[in-house]
C-alpha positions in Angstrom: 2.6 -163.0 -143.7 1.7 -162.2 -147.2 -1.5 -161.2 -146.0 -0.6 -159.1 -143.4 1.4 -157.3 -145.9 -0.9 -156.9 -148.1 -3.2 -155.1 -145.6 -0.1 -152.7 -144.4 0.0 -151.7 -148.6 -3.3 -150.7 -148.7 -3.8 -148.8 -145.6 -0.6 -146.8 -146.3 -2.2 -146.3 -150.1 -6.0 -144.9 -148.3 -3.7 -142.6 -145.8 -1.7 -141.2 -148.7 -5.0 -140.7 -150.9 -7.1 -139.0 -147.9 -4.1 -136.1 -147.1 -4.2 -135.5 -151.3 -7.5 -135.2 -151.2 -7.0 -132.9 -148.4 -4.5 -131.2 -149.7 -5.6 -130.4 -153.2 -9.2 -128.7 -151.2 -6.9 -126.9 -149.2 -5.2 -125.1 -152.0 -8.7 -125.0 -154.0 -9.7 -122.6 -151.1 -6.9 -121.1 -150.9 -6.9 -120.0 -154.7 -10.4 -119.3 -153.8 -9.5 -116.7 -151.1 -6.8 -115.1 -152.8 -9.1 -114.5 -156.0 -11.7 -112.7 -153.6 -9.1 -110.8 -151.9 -8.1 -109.7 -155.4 -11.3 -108.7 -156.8 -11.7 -107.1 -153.5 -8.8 -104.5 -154.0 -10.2 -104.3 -157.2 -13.5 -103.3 -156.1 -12.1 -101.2 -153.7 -10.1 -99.3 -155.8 -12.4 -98.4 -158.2 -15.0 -97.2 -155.7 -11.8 -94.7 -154.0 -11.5 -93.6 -157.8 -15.0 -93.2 -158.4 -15.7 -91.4 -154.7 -12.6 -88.9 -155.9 -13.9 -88.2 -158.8 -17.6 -87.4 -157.7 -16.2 -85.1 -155.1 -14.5 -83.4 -157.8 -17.4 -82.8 -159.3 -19.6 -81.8 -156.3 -16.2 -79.0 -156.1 -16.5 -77.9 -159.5 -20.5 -77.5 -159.6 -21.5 -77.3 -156.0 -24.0 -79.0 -153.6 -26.9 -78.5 -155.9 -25.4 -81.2 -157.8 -25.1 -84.2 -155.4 -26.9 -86.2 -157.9 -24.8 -85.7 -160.9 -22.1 -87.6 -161.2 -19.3 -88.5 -164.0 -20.7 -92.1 -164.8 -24.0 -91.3 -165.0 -23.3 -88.9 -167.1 -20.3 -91.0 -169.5 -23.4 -93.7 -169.9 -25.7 -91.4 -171.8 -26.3 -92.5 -175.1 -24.1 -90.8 -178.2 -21.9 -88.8 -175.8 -19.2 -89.5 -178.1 -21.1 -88.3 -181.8 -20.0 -85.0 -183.4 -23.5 -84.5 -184.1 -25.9 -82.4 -182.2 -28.6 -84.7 -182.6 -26.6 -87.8 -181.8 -30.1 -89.7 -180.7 -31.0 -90.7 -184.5 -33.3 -93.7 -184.3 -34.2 -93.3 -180.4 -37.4 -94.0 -179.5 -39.0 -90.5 -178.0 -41.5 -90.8 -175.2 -45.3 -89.1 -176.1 -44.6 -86.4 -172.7 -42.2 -86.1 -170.1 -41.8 -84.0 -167.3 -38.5 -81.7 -167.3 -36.8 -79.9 -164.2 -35.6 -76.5 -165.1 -35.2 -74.9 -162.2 -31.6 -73.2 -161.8 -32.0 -71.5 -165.3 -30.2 -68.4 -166.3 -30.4 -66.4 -169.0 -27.5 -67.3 -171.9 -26.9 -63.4 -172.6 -29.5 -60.3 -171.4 -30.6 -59.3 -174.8 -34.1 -58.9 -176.4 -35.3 -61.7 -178.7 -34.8 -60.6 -182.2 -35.7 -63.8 -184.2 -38.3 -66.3 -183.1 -38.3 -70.1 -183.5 -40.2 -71.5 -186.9 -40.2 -72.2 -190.6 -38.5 -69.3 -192.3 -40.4 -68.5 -195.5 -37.3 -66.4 -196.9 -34.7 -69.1 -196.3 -37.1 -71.9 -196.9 -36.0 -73.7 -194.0 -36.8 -74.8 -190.3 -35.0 -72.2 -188.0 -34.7 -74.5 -185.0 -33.9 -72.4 -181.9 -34.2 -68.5 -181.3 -31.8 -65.2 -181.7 -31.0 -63.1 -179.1 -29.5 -59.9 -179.4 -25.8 -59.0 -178.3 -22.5 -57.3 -179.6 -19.2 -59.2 -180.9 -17.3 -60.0 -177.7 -20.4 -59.9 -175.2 -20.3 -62.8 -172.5 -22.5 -66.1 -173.3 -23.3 -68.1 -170.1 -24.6 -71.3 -169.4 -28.5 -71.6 -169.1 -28.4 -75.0 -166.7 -25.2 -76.7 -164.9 -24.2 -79.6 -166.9 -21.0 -80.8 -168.8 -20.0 -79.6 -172.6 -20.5 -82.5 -175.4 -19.4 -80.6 -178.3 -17.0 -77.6 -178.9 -16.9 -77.1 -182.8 -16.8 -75.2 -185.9 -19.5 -75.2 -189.0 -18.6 -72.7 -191.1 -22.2 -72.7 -193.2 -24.5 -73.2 -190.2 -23.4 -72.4 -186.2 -20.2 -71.1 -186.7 -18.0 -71.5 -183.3 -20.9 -73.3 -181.2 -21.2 -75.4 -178.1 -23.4 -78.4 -177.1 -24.0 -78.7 -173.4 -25.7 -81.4 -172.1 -27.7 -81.1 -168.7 -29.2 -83.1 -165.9 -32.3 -82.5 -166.7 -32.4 -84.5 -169.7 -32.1 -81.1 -172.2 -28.9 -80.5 -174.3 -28.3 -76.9 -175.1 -26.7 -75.4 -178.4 -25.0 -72.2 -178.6 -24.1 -70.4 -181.9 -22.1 -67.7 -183.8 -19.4 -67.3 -180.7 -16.7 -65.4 -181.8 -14.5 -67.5 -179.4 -14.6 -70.6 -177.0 -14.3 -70.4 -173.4 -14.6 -73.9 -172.0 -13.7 -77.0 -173.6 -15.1 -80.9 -174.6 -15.9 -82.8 -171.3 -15.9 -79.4 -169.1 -18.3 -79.3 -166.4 -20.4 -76.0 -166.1 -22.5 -74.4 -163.9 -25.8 -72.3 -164.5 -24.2 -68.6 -165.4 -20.9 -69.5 -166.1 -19.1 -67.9 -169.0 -18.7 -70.7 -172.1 -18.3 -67.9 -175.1 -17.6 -64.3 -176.6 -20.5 -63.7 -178.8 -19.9 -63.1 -182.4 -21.0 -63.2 -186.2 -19.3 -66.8 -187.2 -20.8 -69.4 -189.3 -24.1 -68.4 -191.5 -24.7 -64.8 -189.7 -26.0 -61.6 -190.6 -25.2 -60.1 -187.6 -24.1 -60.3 -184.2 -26.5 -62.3 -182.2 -26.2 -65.9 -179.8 -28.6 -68.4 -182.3 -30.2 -70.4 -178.8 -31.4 -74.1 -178.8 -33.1 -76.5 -176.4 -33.0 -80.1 -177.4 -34.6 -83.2 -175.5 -32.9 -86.5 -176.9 -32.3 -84.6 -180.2 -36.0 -82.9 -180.8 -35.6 -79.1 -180.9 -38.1 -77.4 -178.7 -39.2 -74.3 -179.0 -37.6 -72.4 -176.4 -39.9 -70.2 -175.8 -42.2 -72.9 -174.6 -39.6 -73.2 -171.6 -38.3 -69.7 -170.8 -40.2 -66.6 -170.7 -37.8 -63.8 -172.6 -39.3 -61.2 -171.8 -39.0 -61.4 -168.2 -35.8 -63.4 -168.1 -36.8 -66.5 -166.2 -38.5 -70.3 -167.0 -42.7 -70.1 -167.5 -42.5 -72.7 -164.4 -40.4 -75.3 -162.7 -41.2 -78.2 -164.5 -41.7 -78.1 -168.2 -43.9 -81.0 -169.9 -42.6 -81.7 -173.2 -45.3 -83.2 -175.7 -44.7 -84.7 -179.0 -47.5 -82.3 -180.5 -46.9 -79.2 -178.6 -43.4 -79.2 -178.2 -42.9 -76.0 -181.0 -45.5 -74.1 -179.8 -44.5 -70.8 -177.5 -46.4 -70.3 -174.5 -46.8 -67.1 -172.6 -48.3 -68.4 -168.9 -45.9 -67.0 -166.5 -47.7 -64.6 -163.7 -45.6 -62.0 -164.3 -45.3 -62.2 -168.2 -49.3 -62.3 -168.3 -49.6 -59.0 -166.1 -47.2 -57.6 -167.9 -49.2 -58.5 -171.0 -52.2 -57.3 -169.8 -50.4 -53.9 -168.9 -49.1 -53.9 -172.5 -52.8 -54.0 -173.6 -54.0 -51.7 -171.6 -51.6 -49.0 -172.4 -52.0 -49.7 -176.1 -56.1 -49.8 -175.6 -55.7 -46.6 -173.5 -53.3 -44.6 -176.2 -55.7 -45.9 -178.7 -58.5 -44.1 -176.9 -56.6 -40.9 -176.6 -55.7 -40.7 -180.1 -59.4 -41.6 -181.2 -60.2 -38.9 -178.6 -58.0 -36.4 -179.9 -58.6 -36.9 -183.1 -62.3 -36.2 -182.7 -61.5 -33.2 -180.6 -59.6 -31.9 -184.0 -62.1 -32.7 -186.7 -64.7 -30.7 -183.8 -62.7 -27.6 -183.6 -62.1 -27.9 -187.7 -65.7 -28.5 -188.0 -66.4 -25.0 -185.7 -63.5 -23.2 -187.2 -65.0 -24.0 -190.6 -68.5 -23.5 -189.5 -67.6 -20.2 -188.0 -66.1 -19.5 -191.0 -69.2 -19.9 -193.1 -71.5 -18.1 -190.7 -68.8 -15.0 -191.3 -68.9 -15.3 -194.9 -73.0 -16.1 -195.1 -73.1 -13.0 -192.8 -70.4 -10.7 -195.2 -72.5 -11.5 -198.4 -75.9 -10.6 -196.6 -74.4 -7.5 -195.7 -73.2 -6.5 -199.0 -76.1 -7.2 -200.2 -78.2 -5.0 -197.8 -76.0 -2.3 -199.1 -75.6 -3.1 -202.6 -79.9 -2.6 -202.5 -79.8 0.7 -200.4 -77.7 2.1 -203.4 -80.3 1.6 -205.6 -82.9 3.0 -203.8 
């Protein structure tokens, strides 16, 4: 009896443990479930925000910018620095290739100061000057999205630092007012400033940079002023050439070679009419003495007739 009792105990006692067991994995998947369909709303929701906020992007700058987008952009390094170079202690590669297609011109004016050491100042002038008038429209020269909107009252005056695509940033300088503000997204052309005399400024004029992760190229080694437009598609930026100016556009060496021409031409003329002057002084003075030669033979004909 005992026995059989004993037997009943510890059957009921398995049973009991088995649908625990069963239970307690039960609610261990079920915990498991609910945490995925969590992470799942989660993931879902972030990719509805980031969708929305790439297609605001593609609205504001357009198809030609599918591959731009707000994260890649947020994850570049020093976004958040007041500096312009904000890449202090990056490691910069020997060459890379640059796209700079899309450019347009910041403002239509002639070059007035060229990129280099200034003697006078004793200092590096990083970019370039170009000529405008207080109030003239400065444009963007590559879509992109403004870093910096500031102030410096002994160097840029009212500038803006844009950073593009392409892996350039772009500084702006002496505005007389801002048109766009921090985190704005710009396209190639679009207004950003009035230009002006701010900051340290002798004059009206747009003080122009292009930067790749903080190194200050010359920008004539990208863009060909005097025709407006970039010397090619792709720039190769070089750790030893990167401040030299280049002049290898089609249309800037024709134009070049026209320039040369002319002047070799005009030089020609003037050596031509020169020569033609001293000639007709040379006749006009020879004549001259073949007059006089002839006056004081004459004379002196006479003068011996008389004393005859």
């Amino acid at each position: 009896m005992n026995l059989n009792k004993l037997i009943t105990t510890t059957v009921s006692f398995a049973i009991a443990l088995c649908v625990s067991v069963a239970t307690q994995a039960q609610d261990n998947r079920h915990a498991s479930m609910h945490k995925d369909y969590i992470a799942g709303i989660g993931n879902n929701a972030n990719k509805i925000k980031n969708e929305e906020t790439n297609k605001f992007v593609k609205g504001v700058l357009g198809n030609e910018t599918e591959e731009l987008t707000v994260s890649d952009i947020d994850e570049q390094f020093g976004w958040d620095s007041p500096r312009v170079n904000c890449y202090g202690g990056i490691e910069i590669p020997a060459t890379a290739k640059i796209d700079v297609t899309g450019f347009h011109m910041p403002v239509p004016g002639e070059l007035t100061s060229a990129y280099g050491y200034r003697p006078r100042f004793r200092r590096m002038h990083r970019g370039v000057d170009l000529n405008l008038n207080t109030g003239d429209t400065v444009r963007a020269a590559f879509n992109g999205r403004v870093r910096i909107v500031n102030y410096e009252a002994r160097g840029y005056g009212k500038y803006v630092v844009i950073r593009h695509d392409n892996g350039l940033e772009t500084v702006y300088g002496h505005f007389s007012k801002h048109l766009v503000e921090r985190n704005q997204f710009v396209k190639a052309g679009e207004p950003i400033g009035l230009g002006g005399n701010t900051g340290r400024s002798f004059g009206a004029h747009l003080h122009f940079e292009t930067r790749y992760l903080g190194v200050a190229i010359n920008p004539a080694a990208i863009i060909d002023f005097e025709n407006a437009t970039v010397h090619s598609d792709v720039f190769t930026f070089n750790k030893t050439t990167y401040q030299n100016s280049r002049n290898y556009s089609p249309a800037a060496a024709q134009k070049s070679y026209a320039k040369k021409s002319y002047k070799s031409k005009a030089k020609k003329s003037k050596y031509s009419k020169s020569k033609s002057k001293k000639s007709k002084k040379y006749s006009k003075s020879k004549s001259k003495k073949s007059k006089a030669t002839a006056s004081a033979k004459t004379k002196k004909s006479k003068s011996s007739k008389k004393r005859r």
